[in-house]
Gaussian input, Z-matrix of N, CA and C with variables (Angstrom, degrees):
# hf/3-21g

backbone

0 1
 N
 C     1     B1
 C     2     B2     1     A1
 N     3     B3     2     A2     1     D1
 C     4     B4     3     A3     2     D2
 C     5     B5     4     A4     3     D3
 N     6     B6     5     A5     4     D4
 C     7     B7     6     A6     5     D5
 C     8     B8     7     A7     6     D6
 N     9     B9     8     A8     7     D7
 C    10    B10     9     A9     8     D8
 C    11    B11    10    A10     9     D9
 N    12    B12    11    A11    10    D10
 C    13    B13    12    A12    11    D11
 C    14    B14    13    A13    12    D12
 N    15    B15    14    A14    13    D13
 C    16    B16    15    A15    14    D14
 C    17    B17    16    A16    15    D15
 N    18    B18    17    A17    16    D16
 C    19    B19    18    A18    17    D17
 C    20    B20    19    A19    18    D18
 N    21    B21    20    A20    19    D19
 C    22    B22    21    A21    20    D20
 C    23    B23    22    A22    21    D21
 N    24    B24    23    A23    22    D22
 C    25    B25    24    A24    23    D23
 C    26    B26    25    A25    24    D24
 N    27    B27    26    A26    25    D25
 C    28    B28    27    A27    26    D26
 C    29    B29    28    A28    27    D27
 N    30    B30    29    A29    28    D28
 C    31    B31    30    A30    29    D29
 C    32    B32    31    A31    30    D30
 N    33    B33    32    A32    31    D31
 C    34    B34    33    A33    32    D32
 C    35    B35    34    A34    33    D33
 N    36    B36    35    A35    34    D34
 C    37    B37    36    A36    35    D35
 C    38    B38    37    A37    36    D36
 N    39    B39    38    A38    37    D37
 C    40    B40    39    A39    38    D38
 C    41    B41    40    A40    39    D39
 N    42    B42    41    A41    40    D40
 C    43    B43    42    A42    41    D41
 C    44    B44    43    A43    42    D42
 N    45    B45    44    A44    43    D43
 C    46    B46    45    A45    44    D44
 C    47    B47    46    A46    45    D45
 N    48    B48    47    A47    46    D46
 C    49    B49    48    A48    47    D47
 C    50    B50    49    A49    48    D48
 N    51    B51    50    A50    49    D49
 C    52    B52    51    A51    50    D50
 C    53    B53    52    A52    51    D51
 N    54    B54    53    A53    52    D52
 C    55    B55    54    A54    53    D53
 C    56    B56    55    A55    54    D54
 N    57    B57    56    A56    55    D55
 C    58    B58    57    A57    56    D56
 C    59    B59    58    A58    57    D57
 N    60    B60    59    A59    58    D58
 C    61    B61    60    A60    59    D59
 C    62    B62    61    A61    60    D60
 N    63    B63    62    A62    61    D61
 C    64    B64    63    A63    62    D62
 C    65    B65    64    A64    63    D63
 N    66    B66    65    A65    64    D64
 C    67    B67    66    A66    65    D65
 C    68    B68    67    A67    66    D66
 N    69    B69    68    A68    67    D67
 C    70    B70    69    A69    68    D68
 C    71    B71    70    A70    69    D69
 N    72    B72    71    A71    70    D70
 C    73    B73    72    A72    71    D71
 C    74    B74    73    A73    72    D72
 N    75    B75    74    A74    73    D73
 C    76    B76    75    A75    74    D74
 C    77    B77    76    A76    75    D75
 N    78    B78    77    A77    76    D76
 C    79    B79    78    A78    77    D77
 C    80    B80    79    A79    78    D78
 N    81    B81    80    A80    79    D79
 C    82    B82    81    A81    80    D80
 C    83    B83    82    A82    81    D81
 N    84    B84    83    A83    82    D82
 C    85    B85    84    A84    83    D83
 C    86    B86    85    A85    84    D84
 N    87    B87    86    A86    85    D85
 C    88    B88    87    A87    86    D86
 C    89    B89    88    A88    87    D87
 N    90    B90    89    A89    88    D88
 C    91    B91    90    A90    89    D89
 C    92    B92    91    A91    90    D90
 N    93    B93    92    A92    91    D91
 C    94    B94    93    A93    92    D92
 C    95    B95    94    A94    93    D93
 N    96    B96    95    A95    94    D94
 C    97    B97    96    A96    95    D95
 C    98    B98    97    A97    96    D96
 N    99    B99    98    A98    97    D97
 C   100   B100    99    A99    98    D98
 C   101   B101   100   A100    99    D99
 N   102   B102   101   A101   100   D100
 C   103   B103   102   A102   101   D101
 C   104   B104   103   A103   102   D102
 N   105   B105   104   A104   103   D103
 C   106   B106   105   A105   104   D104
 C   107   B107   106   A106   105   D105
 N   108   B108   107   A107   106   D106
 C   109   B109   108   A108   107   D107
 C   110   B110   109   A109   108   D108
 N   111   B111   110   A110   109   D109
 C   112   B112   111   A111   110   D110
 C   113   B113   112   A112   111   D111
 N   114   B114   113   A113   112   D112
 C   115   B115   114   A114   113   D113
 C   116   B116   115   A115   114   D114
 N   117   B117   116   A116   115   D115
 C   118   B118   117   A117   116   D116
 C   119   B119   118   A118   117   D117
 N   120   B120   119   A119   118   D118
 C   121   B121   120   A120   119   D119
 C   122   B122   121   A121   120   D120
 N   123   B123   122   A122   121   D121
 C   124   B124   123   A123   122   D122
 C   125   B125   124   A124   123   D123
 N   126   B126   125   A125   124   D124
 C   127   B127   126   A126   125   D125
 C   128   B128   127   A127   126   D126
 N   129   B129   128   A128   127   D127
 C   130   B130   129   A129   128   D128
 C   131   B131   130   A130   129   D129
 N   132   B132   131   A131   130   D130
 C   133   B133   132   A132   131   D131
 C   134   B134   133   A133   132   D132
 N   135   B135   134   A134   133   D133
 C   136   B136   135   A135   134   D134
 C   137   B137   136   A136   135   D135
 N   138   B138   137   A137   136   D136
 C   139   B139   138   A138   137   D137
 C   140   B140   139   A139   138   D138
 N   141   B141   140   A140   139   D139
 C   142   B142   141   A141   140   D140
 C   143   B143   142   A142   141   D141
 N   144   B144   143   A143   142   D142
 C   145   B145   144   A144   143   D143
 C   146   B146   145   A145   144   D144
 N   147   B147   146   A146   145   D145
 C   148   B148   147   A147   146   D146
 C   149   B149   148   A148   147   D147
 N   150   B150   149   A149   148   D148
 C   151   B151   150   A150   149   D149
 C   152   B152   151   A151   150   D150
 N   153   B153   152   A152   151   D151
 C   154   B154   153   A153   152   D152
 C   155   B155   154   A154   153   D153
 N   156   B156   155   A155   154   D154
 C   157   B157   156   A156   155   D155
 C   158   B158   157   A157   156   D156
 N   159   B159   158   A158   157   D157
 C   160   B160   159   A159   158   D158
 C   161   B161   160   A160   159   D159
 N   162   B162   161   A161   160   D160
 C   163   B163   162   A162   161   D161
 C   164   B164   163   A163   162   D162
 N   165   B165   164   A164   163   D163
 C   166   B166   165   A165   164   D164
 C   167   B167   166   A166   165   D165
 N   168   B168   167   A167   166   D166
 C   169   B169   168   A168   167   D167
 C   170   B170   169   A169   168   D168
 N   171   B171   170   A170   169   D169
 C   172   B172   171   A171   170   D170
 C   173   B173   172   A172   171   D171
 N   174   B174   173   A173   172   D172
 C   175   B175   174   A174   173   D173
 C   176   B176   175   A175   174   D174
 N   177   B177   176   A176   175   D175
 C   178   B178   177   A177   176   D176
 C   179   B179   178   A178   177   D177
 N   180   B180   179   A179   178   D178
 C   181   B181   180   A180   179   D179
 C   182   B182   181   A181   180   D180
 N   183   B183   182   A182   181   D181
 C   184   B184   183   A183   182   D182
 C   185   B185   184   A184   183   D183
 N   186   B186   185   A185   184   D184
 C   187   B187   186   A186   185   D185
 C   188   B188   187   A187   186   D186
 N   189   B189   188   A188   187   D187
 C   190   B190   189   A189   188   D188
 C   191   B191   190   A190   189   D189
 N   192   B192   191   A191   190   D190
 C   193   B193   192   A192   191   D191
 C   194   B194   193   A193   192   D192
 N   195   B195   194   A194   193   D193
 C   196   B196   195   A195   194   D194
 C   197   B197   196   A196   195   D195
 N   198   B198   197   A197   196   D196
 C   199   B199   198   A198   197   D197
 C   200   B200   199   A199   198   D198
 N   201   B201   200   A200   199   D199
 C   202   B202   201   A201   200   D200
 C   203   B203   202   A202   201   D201
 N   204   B204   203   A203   202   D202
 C   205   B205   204   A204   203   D203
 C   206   B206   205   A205   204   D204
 N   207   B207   206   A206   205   D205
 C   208   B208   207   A207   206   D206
 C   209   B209   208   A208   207   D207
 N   210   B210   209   A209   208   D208
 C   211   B211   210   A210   209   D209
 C   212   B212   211   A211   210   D210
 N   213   B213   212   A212   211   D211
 C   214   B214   213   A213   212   D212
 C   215   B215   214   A214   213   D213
 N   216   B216   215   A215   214   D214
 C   217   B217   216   A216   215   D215
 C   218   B218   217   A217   216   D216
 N   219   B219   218   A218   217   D217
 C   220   B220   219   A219   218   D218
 C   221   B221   220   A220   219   D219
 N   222   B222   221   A221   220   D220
 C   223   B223   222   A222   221   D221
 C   224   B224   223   A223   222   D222
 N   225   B225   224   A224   223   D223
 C   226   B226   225   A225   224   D224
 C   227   B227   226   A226   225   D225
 N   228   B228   227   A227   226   D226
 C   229   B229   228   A228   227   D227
 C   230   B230   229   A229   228   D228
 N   231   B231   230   A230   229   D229
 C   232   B232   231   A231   230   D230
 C   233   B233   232   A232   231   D231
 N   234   B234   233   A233   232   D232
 C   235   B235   234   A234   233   D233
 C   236   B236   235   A235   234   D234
 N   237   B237   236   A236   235   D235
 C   238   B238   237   A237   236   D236
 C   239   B239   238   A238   237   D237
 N   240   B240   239   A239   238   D238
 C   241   B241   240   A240   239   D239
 C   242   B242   241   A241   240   D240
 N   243   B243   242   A242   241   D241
 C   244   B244   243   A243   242   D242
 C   245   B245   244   A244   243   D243
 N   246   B246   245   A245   244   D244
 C   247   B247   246   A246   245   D245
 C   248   B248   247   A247   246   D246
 N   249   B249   248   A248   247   D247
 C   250   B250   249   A249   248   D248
 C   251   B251   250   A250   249   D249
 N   252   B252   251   A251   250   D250
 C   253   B253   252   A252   251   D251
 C   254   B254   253   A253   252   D252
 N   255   B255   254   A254   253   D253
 C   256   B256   255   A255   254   D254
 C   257   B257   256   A256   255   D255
 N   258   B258   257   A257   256   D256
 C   259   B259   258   A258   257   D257
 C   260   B260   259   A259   258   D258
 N   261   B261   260   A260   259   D259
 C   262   B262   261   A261   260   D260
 C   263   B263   262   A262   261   D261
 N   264   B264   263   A263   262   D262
 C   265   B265   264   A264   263   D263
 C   266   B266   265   A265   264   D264
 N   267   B267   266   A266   265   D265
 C   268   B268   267   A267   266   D266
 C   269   B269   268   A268   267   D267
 N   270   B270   269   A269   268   D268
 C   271   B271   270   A270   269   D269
 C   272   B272   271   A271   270   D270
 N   273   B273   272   A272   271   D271
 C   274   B274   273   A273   272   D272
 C   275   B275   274   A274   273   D273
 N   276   B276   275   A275   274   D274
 C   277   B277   276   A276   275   D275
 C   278   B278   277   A277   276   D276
 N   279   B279   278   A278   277   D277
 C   280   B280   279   A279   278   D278
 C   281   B281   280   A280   279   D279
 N   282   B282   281   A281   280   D280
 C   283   B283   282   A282   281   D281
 C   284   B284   283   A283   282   D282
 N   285   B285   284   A284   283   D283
 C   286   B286   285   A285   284   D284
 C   287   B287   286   A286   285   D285
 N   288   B288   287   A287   286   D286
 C   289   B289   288   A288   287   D287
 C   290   B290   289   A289   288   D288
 N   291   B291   290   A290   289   D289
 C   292   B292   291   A291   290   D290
 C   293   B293   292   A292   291   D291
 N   294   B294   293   A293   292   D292
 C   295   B295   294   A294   293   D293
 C   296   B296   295   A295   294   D294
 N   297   B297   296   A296   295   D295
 C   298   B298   297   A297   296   D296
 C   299   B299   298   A298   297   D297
 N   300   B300   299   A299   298   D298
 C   301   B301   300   A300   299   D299
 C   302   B302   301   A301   300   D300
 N   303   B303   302   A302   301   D301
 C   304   B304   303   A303   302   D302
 C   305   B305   304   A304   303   D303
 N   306   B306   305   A305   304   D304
 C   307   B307   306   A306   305   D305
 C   308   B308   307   A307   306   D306
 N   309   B309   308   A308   307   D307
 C   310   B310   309   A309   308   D308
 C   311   B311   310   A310   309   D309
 N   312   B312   311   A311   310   D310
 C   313   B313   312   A312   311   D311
 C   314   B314   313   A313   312   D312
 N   315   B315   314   A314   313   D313
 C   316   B316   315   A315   314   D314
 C   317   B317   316   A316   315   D315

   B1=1.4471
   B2=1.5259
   B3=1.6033
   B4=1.0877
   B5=1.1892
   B6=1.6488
   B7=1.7630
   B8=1.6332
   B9=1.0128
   B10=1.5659
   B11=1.6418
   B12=1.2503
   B13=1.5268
   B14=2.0154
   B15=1.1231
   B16=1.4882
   B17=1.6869
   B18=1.4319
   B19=1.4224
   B20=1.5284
   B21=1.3038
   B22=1.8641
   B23=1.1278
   B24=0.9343
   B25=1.8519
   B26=1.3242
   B27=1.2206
   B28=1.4111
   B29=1.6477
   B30=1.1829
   B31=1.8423
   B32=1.8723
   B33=1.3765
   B34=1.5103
   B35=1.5145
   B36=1.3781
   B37=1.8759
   B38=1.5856
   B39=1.5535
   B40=1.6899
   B41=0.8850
   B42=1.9043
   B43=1.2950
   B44=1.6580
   B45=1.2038
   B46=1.7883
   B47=2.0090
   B48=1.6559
   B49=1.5700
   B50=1.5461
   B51=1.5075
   B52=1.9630
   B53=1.2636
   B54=1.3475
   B55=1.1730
   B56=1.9136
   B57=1.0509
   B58=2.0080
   B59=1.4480
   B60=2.0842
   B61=1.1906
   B62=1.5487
   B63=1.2429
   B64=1.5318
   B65=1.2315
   B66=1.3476
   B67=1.1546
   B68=1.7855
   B69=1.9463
   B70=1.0791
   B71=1.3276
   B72=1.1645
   B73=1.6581
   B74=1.4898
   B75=1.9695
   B76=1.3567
   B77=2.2514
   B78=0.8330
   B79=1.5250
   B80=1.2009
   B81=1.2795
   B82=1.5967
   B83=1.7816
   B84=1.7041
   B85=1.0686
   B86=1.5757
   B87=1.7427
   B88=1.6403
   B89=1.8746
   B90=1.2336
   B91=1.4189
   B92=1.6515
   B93=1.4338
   B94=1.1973
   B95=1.6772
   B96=1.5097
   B97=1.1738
   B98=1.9840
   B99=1.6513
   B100=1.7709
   B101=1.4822
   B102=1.4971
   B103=1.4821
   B104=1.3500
   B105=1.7460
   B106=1.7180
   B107=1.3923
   B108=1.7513
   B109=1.2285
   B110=1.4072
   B111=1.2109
   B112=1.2151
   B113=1.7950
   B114=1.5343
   B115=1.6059
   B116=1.3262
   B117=1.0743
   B118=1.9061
   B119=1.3709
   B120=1.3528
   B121=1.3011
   B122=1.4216
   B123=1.5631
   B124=0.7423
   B125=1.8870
   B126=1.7407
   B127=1.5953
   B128=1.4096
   B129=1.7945
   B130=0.8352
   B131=1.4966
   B132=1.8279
   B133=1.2643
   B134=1.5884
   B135=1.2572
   B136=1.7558
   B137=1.7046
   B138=0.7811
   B139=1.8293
   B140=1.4764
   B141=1.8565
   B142=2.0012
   B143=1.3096
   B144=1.4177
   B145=1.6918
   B146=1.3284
   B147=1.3401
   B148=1.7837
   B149=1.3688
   B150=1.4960
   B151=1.3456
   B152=1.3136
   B153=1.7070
   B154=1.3191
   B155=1.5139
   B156=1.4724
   B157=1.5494
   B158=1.3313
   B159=1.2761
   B160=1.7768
   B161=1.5898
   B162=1.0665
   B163=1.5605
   B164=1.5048
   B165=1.3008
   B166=1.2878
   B167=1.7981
   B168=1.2109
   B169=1.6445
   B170=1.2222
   B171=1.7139
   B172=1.4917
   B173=1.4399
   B174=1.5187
   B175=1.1747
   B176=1.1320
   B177=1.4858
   B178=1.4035
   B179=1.7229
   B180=0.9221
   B181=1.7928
   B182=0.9470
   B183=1.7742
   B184=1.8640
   B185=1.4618
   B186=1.4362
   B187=1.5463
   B188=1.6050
   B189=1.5278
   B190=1.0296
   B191=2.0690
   B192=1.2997
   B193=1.2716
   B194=1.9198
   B195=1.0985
   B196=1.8868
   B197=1.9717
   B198=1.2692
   B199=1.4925
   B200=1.6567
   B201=1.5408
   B202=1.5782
   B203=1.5150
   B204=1.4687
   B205=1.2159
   B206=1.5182
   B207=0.8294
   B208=1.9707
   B209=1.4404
   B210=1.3429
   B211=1.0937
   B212=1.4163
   B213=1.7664
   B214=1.4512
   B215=1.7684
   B216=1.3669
   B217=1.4081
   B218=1.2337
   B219=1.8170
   B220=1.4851
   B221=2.0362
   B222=1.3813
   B223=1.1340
   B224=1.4412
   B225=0.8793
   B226=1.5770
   B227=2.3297
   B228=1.4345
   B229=1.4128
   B230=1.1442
   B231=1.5351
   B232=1.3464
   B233=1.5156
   B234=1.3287
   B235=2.1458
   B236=1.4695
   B237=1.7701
   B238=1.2046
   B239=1.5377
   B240=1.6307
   B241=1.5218
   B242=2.0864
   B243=1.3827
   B244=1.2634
   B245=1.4359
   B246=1.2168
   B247=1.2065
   B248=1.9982
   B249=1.3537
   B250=1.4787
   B251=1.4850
   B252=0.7882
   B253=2.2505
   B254=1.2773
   B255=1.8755
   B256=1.2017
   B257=1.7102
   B258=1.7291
   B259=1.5568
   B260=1.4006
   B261=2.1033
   B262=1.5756
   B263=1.5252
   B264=1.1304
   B265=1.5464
   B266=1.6613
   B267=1.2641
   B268=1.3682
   B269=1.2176
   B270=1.2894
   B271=1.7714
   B272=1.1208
   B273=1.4498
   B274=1.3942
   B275=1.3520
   B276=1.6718
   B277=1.3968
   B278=1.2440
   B279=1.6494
   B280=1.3773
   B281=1.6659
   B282=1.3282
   B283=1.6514
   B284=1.3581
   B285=1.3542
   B286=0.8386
   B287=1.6235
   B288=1.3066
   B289=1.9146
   B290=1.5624
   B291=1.1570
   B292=1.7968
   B293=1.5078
   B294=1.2456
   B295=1.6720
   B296=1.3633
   B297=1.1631
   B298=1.7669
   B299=1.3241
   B300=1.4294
   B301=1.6717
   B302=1.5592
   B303=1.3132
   B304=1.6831
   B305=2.0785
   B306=0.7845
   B307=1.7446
   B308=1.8258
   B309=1.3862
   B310=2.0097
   B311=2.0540
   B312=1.0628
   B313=1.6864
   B314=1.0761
   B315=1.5602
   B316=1.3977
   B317=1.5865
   A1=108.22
   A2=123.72
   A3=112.52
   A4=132.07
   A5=105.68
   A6=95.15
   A7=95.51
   A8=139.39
   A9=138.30
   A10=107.42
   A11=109.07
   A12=127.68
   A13=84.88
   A14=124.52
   A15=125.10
   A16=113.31
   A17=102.67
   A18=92.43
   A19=98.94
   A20=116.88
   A21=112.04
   A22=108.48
   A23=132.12
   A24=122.90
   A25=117.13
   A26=140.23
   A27=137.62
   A28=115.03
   A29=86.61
   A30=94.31
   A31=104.96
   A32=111.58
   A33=103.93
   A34=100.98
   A35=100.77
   A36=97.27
   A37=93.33
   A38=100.08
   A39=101.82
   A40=114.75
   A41=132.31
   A42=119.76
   A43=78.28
   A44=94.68
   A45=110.53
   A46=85.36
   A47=87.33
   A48=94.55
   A49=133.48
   A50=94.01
   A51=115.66
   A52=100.94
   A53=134.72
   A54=147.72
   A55=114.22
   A56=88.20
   A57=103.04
   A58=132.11
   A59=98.20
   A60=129.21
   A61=92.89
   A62=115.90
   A63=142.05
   A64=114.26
   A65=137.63
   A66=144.39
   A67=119.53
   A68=104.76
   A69=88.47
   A70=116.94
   A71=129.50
   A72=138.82
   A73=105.37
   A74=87.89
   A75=78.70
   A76=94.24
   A77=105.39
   A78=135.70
   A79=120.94
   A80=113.97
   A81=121.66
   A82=93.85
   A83=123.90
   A84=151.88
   A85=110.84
   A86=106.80
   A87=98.96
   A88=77.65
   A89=109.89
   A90=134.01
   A91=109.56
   A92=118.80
   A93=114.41
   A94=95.89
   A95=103.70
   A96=122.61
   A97=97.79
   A98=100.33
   A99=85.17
   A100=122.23
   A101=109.50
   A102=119.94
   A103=110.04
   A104=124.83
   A105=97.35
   A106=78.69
   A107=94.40
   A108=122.14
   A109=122.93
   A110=130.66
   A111=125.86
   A112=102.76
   A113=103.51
   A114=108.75
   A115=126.59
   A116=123.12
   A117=117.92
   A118=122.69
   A119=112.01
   A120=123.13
   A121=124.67
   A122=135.82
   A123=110.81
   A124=74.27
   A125=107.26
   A126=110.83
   A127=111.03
   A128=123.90
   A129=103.20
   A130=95.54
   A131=112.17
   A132=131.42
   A133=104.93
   A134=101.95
   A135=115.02
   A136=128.29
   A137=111.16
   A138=124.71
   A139=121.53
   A140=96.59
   A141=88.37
   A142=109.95
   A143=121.06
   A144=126.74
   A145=121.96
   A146=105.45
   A147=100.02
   A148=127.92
   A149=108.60
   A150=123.81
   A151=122.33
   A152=122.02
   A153=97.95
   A154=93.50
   A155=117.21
   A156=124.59
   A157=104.43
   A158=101.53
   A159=107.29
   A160=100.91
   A161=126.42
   A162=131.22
   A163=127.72
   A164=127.85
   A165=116.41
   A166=111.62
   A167=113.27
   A168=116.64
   A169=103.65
   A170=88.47
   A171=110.77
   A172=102.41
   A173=115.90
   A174=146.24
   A175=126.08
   A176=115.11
   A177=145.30
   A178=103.20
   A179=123.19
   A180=108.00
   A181=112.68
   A182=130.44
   A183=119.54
   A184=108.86
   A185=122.32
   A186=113.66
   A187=129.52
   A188=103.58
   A189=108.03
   A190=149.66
   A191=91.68
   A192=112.96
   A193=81.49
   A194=122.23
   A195=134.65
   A196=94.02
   A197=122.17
   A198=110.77
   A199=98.55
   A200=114.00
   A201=103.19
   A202=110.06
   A203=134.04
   A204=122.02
   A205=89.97
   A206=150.73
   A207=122.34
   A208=109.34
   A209=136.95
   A210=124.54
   A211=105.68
   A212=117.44
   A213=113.41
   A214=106.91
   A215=122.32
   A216=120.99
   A217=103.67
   A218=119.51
   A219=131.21
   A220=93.43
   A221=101.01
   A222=104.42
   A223=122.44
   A224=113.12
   A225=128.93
   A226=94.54
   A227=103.21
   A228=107.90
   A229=121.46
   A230=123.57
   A231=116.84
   A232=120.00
   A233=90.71
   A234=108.92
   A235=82.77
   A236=167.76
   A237=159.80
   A238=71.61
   A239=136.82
   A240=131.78
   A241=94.32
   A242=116.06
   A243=111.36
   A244=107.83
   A245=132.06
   A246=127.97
   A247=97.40
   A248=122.01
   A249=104.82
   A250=136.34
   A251=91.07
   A252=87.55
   A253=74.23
   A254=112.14
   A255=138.78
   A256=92.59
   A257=113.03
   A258=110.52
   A259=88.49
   A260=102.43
   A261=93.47
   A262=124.32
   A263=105.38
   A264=132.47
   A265=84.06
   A266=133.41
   A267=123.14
   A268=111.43
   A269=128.71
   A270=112.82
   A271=126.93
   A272=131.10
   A273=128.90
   A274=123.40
   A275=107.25
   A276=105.47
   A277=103.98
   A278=125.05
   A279=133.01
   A280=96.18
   A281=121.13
   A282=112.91
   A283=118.57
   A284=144.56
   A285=167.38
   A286=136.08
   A287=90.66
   A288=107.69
   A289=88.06
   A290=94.92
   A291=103.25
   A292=97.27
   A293=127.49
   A294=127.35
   A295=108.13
   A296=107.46
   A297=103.85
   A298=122.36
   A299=83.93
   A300=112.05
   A301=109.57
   A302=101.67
   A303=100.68
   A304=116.62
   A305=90.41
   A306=94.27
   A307=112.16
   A308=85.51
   A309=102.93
   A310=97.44
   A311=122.51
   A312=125.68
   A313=106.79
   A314=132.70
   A315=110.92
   A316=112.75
   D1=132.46
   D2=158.73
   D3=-85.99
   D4=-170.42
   D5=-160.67
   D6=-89.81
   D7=-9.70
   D8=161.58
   D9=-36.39
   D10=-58.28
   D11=-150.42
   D12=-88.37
   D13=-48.92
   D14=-177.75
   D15=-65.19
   D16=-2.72
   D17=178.50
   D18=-115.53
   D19=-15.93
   D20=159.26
   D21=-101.80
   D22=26.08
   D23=126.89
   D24=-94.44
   D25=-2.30
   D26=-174.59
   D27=-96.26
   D28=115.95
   D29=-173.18
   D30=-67.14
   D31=147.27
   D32=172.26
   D33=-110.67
   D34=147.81
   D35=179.35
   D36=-115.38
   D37=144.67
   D38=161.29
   D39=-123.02
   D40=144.84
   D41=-149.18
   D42=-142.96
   D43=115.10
   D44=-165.40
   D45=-83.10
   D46=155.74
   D47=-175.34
   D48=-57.42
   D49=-41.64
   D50=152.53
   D51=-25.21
   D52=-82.90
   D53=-147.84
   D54=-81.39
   D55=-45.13
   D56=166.30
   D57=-4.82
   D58=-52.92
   D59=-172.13
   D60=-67.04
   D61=-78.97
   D62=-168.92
   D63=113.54
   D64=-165.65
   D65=155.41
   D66=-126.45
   D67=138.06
   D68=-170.80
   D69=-104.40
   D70=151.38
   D71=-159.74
   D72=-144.88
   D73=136.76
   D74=-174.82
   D75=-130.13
   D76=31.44
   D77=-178.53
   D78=-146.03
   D79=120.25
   D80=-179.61
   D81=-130.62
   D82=125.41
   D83=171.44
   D84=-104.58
   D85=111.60
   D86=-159.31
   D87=-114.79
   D88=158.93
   D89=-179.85
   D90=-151.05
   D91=168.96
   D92=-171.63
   D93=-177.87
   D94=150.35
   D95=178.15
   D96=-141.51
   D97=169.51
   D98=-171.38
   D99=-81.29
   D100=13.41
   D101=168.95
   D102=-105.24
   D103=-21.85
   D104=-177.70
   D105=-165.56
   D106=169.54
   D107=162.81
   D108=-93.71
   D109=141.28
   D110=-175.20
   D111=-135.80
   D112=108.82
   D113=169.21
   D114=-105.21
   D115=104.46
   D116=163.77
   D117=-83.17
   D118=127.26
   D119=172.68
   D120=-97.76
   D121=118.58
   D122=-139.11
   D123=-142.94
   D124=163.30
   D125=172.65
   D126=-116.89
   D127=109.76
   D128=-173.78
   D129=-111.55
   D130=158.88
   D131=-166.46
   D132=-117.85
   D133=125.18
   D134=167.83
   D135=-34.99
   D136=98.36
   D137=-166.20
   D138=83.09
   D139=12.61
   D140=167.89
   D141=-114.51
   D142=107.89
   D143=176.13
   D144=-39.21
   D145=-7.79
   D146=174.24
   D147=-154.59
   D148=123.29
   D149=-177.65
   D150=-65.57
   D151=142.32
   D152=169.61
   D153=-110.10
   D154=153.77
   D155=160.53
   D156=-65.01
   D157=130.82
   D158=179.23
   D159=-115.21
   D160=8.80
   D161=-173.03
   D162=-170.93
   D163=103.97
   D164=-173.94
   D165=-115.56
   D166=131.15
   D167=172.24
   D168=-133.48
   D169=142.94
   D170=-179.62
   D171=-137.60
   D172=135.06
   D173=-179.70
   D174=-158.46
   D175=146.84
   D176=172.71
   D177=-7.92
   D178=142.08
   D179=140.00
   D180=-48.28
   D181=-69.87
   D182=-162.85
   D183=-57.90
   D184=-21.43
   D185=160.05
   D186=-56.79
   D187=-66.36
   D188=138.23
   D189=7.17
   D190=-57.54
   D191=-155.78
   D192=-109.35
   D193=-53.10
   D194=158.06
   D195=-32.75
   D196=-59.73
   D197=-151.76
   D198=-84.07
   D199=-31.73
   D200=177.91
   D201=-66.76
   D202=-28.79
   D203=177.78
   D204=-83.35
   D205=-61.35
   D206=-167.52
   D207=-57.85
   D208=-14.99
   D209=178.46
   D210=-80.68
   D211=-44.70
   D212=-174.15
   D213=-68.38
   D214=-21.93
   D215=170.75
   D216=-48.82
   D217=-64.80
   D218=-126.32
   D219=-77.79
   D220=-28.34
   D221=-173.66
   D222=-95.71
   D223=-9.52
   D224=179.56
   D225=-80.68
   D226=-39.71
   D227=159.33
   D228=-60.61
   D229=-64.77
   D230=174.19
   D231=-25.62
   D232=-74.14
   D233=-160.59
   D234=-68.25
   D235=24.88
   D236=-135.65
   D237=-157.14
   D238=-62.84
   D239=-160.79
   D240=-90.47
   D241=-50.41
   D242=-160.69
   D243=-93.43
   D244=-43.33
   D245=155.36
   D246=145.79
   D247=-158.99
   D248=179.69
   D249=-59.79
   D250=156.66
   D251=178.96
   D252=-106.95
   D253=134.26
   D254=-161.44
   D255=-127.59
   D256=123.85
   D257=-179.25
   D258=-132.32
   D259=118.01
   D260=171.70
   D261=-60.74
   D262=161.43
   D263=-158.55
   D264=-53.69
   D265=-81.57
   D266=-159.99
   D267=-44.46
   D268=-65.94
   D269=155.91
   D270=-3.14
   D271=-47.85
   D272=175.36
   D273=-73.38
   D274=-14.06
   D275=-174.41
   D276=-109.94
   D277=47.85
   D278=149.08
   D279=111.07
   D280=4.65
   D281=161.77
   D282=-46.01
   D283=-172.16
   D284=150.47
   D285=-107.24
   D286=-59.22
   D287=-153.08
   D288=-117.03
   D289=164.32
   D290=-174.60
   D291=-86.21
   D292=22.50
   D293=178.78
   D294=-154.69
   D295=171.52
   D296=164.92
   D297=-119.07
   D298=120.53
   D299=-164.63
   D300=-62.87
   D301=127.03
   D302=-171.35
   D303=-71.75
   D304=147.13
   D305=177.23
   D306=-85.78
   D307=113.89
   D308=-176.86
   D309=-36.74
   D310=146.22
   D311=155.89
   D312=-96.12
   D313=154.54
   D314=153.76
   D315=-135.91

């Protein structure tokens, strides 16, 4: 292929300044219906009962199903250059959050 033809296949992204920063999240809430996925990301903080979603995406399943294989790629690279992504043990037994999230009273 030449590079004529490699530069009209190449998508350009623009990442307007708003968006630049990002937002950081340390909770992702996945939901689904049989037309899409819907994820909120949300930051939750140590002794405050409530998160706000700072980001919501919704996509396809075959998108979907596209972002879990780039994630299992991207990370299989990481821990390949940095070494394991380490999740304490309670985490595995159905934790979530790198803390324990307090329960609302009412």
């Amino acid at each position: 292929m030449n590079n004529n033809n490699q530069s009209q296949n190449q998508l350009q992204l623009e990442l307007p300044q708003e968006v630049a920063q990002g937002e950081y999240a340390n909770l992702a809430v996945i939901t689904h219906a049989s037309s899409d996925f819907v994820i909120d990301f949300a930051r939750v903080l140590p002794g405050v009962p409530k998160a706000h979603v700072k980001s919501r995406i919704i996509m396809a399943p075959e998108h979907a199903k596209r972002l879990l294989g780039a994630l299992q790629e991207n990370i299989a690279r990481y821990e390949r250059t940095y070494g394991p992504i380490r999740i304490p043990e309670a985490q595995n037994k159905g934790g979530i959050a790198p803390f324990e999230i307090p329960k609302g009273d009412a």
